[in-house]
C-alpha positions in Angstrom: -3.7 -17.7 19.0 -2.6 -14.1 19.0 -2.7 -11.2 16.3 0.5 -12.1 15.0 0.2 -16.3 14.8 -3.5 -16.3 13.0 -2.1 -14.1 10.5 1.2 -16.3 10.0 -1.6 -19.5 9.3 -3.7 -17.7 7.3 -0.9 -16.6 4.9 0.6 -20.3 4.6 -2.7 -22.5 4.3 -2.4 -23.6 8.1 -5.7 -23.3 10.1 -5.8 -21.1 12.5 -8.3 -20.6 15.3 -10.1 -18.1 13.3 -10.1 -15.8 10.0 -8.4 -12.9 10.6 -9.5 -9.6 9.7 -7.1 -7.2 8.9 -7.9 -4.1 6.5 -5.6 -1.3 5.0 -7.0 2.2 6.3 -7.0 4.8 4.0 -5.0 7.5 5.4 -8.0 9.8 5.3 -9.7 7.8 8.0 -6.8 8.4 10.2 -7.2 11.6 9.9 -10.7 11.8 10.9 -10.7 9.2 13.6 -7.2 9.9 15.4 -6.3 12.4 18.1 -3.2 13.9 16.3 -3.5 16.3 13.9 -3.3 15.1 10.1 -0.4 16.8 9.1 1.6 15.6 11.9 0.1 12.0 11.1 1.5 12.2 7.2 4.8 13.9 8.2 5.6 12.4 12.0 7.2 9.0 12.0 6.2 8.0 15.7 3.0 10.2 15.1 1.6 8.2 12.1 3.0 5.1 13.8 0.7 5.4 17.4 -1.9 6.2 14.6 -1.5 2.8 13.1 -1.5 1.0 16.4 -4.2 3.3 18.1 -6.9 2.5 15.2 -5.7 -1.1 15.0 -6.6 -1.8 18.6 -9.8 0.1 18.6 -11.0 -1.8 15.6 -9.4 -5.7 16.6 -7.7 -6.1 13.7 -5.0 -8.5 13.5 -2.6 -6.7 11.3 -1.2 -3.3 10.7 0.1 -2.3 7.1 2.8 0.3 7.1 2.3 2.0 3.9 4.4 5.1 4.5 8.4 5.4 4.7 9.6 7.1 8.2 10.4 10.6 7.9 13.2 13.1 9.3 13.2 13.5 13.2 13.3 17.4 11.9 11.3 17.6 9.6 9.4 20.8 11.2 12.3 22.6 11.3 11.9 23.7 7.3 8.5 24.9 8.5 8.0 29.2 7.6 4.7 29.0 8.4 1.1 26.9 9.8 -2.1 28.2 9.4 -5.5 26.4 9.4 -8.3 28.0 7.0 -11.7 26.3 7.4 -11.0 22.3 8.1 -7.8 22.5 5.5 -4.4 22.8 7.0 -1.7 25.0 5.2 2.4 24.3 6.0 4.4 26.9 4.0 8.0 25.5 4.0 11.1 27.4 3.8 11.6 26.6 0.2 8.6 28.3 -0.6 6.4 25.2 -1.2 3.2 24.4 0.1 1.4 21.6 1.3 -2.4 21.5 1.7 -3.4 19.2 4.6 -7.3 18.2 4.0 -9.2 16.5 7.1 -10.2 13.1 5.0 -7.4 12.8 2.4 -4.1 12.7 1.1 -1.9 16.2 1.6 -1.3 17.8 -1.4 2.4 20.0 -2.4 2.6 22.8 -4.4 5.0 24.7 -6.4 5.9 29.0 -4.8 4.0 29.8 -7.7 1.0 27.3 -6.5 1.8 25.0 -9.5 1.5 20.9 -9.2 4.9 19.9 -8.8 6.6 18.8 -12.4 6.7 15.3 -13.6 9.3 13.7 -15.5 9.1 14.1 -19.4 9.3 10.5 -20.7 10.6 12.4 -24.4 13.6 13.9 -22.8 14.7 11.2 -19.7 17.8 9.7 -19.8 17.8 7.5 -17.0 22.0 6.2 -17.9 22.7 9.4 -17.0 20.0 11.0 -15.0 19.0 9.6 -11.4 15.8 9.5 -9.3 17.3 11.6 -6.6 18.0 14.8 -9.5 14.4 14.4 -11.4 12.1 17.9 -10.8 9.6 18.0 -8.7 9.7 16.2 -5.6 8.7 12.5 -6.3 10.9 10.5 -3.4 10.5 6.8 -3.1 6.7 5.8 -3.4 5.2 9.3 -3.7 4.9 13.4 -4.4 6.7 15.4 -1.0 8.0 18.5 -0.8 11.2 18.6 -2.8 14.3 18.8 -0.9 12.6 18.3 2.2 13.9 14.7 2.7 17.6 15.7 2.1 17.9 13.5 -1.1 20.9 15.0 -2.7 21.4 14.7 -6.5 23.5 11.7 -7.3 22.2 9.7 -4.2 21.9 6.0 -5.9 18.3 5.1 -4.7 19.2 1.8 -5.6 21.8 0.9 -2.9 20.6 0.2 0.4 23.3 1.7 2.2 22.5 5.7 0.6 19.0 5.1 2.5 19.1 7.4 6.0 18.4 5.8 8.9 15.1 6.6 10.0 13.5 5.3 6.4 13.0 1.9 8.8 11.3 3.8 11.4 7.6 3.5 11.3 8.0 0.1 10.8 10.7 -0.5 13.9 8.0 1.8 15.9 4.9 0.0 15.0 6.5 -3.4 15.9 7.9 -2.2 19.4 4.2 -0.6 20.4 2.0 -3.6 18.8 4.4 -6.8 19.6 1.3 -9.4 19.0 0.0 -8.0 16.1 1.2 -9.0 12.3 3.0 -6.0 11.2 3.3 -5.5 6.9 4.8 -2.9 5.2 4.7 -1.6 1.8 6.9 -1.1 -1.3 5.5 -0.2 -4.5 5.8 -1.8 -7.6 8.6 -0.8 -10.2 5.1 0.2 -12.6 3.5 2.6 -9.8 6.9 4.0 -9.9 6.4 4.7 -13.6 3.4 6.0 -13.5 4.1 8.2 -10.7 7.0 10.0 -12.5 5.6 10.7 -15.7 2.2 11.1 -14.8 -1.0 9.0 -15.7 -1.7 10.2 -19.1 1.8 10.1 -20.0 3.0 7.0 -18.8 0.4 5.2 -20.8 1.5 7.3 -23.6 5.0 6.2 -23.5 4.2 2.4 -23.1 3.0 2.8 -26.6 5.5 5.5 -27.8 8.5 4.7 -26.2 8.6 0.9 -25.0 12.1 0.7 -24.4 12.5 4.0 -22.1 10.1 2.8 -20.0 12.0 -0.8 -19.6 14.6 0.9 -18.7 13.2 2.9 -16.5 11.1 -0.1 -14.9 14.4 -1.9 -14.1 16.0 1.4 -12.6 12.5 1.4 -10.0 13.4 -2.6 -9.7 16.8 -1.9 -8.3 14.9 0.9 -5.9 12.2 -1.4 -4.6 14.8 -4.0 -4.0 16.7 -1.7 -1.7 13.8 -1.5 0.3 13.1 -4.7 0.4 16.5 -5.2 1.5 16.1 -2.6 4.2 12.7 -3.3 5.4 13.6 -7.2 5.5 16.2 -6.3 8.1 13.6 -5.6 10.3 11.9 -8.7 9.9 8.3 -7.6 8.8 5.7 -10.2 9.5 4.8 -9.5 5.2 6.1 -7.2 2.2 3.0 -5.8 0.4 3.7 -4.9 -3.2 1.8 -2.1 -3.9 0.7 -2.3 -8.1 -2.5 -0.9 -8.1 -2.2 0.4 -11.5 -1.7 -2.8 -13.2 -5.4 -3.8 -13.6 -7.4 -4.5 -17.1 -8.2 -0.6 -16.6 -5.3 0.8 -16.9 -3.1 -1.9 -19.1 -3.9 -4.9 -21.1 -2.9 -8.7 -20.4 -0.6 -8.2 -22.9 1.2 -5.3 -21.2 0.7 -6.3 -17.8 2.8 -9.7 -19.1 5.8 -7.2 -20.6 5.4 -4.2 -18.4 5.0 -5.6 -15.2 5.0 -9.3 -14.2 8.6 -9.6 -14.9 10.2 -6.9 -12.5 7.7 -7.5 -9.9 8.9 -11.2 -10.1 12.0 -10.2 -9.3 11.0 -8.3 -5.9 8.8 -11.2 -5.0 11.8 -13.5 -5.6 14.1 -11.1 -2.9 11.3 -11.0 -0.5 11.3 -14.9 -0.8 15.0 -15.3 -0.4 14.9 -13.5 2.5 12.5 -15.8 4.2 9.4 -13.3 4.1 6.0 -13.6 3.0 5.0 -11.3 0.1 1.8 -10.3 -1.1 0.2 -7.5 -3.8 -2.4 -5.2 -3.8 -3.7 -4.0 -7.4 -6.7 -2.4 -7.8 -10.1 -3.2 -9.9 -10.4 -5.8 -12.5 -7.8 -8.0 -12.0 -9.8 -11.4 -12.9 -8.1 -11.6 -16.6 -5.0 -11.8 -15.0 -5.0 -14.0 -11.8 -3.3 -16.8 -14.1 -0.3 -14.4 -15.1 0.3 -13.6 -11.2 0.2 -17.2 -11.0 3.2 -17.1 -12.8 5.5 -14.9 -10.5 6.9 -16.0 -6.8 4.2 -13.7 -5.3 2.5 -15.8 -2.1 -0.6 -13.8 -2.2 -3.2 -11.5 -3.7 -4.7 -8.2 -1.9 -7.6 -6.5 -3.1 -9.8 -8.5 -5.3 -12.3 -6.4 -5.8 -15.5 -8.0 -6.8 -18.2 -6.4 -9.4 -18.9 -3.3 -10.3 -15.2 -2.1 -9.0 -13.4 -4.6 -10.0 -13.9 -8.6 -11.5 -12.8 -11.2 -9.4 -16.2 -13.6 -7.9 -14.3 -14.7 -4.6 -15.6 -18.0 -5.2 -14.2 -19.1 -8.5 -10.8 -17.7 -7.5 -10.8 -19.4 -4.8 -11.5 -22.7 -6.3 -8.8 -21.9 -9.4 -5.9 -20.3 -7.2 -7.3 -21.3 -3.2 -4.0 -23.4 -3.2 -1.5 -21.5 -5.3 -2.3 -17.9 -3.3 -3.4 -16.8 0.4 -6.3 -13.8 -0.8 -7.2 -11.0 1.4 -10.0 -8.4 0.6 -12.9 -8.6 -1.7 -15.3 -6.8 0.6 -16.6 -3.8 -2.1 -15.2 -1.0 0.3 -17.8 1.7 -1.5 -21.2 -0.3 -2.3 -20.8 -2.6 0.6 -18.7 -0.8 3.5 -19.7 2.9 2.7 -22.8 3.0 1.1 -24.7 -0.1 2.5 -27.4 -0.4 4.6 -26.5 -2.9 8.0 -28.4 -6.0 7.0 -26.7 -5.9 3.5 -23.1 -4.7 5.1 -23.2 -7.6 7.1 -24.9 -10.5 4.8 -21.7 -9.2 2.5 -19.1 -9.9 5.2 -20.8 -13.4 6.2 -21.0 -14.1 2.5 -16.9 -13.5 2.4 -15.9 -15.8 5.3 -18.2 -18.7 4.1 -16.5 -18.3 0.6 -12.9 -17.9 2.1 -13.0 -20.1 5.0 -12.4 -23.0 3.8 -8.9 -24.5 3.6 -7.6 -21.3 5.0 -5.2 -19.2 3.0 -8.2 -15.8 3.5 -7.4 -12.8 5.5 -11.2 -10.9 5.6 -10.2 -7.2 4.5 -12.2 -4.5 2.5 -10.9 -5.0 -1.1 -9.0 -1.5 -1.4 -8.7 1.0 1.4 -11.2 1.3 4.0 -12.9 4.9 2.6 -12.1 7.6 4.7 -15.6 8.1 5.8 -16.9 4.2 6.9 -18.2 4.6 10.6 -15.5 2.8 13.0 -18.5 0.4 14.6 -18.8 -1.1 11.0 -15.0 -1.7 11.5 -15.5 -3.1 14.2 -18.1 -5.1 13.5 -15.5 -7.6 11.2 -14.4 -8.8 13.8 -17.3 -9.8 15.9 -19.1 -11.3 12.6 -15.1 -13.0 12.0 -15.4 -14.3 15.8 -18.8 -15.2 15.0 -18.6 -17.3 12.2 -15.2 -17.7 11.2 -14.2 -20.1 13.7 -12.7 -23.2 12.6 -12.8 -26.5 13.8 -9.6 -27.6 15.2 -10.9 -31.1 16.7 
């Protein structure tokens, strides 16, 4: 079996010839551990794209998640100036932003003043007559860029695929063409992140409680988005759609609102990544084990993350034997006590632990549970795979 076909068993309860090991990178790591530099790796299309493959083939995973729209061809081109101070890189755009490039995390974009850029006011929104593309500060799709940079005109309807430019597609078109074997995802993010994103933390779960109804209608505005890129993306013919939710855990919402605020418009993206013949999956963060039942509810094939005790509540085990049938699961290795922190014989007991639980049946991809921090050495990486070749061969007599 390749990359690409023990993947595809995993996902729908066939047994393949082995578990396969597949973990989301945090972008931090590629930083650190690839040869471009990290600005051109979060800006550059086919940059972060070789970065994807190039770290996927050192490690032997079997799958590559493309968490990051493609970007403008010209996207240097609005650069004023490029300086490096220390191990931080500073771009100073023609607008008169700035973006703040660290070695082991995610860039940062500030305001000519050096303010944070300005979220939406949940008080004042009126999304009937307001769109994404004209909200201030420079929130574009799944995340905070540098506003204007993307050439997003006011009025664009985010929600029809056809306003999307061309090259939105072209990590993901890049990535298949250079890894052809391997079981290429990609990543939308949940009408809630959306939410969350534009009125920032604080103030999103303010207006959950202030302002229900605003925020419904602003969760079925991000619905229509992410449905567009499902759209897009599924024209390209992804191997799996990852729904990224990670905000929808017990530590952020209840059951109560993760049942009104988010199961019902994610169920609507899993059901368009169904109808168009794809696998989905979603990644939410922390202590998710009061709701596995409730994602039992929506269309949603599997369940990323699962982050066991203290990050998070799910015991691999009993979810398995509650939802081993109704979901494929990938993750529940404790990225920070048991990838970072931990000392070889307990890293590795951790990761045998994890395919003996999972194993069975099929339906379990062996992944850290959130991103793999930026600073885990590569041979622990790499050591997944040998422990997966080890002892998470099946018996196919």
């Amino acid at each position: 079996m390749n990359s690409k076909e023990r993947v595809s068993a995993a996902m729908a309860h066939r047994v393949p010839d082995r578990v396969p090991v597949m973990c989301q990178l945090a972008l931090g790591h590629y930083f650190l551990h690839c040869r471009a530099k990290p600005s051109d790796i979060w800006f550059d299309s086919e940059t972060f794209a070789v970065a994807l493959v190039e770290l996927q083939q050192r490690y032997g995973f079997d799958g590559i998640l493309v968490n990051i729209p493609g970007r403008p061809s010209d996207w240097r081109d609005e650069i004023k100036s490029r300086r490096k101070v220390g191990d931080h890189e500073y771009l100073g755009w023609k607008s008169g932003f700035e973006t703040v490039v660290p070695p082991d995390d995610n860039p940062q974009t500030f305001g000519p003043d050096g303010s944070a850029l300005a979220r939406a006011d949940y008080r004042a929104i009126d999304l009937e007559t307001q769109d994404i593309a004209s909200l201030p500060g420079g929130y574009v799709w799944n995340t905070w860029h540098v506003p204007g940079l993307w050439g997003i005109e006011p009025g664009t309807d985010l929600s029809d695929a056809a306003a999307y430019p061309i090259w939105f597609t072209g990590t993901l078109e890049k990535v298949q063409q250079l890894a052809p074997e391997a079981s290429v995802h990609v990543e939308v993010f949940s009408p809630f992140t959306h939410l969350m994103e534009i009125f920032g933390y604080e103030q999103a779960l303010m207006a959950l409680v202030d302002v229900p109804q605003t925020c419904h209608r602003a969760l079925a505005t991000f619905t229509k988005m992410a449905l567009a890129q499902v759209q897009l993306y599924a024209g390209c013919r992804p191997d799996a759609i990852l729904l990224s939710s990670a905000f929808a855990g017990a530590g952020f919402i209840s059951r109560r609102m993760y049942k009104e605020f988010v199961a019902p418009y994610e169920d609507e993206v899993f059901r368009a990544i169904r109808n168009h013949g794809i696998t989905s999956y979603v990644h939410t963060c922390g202590a998710i084990g009061d709701r596995l039942d409730l994602m039992a509810g929506t269309s949603v094939d599997g369940i990323d993350t699962l982050d066991p005790p203290p990050l998070g509540t799910v015991d691999l085990a009993r979810a398995k034997a509650d939802y081993g049938r109704r979901f494929f699961f990938k993750g529940n290795l404790d990225a920070v006590n048991e990838m970072l922190h931990a000392d070889d014989a307990t890293f590795e007991q951790a990761v045998k632990d994890r395919i003996r639980i999972g194993k069975p049946g099929s339906g379990y991809i062996l992944s850290s549970a959130c991103s793999v921090a930026p600073h885990v050495k590569p041979d622990r990486l790499k050591r997944l795979v040998e422990l997966a070749d080890e002892f998470g061969v099946y018996d196919r007599k």
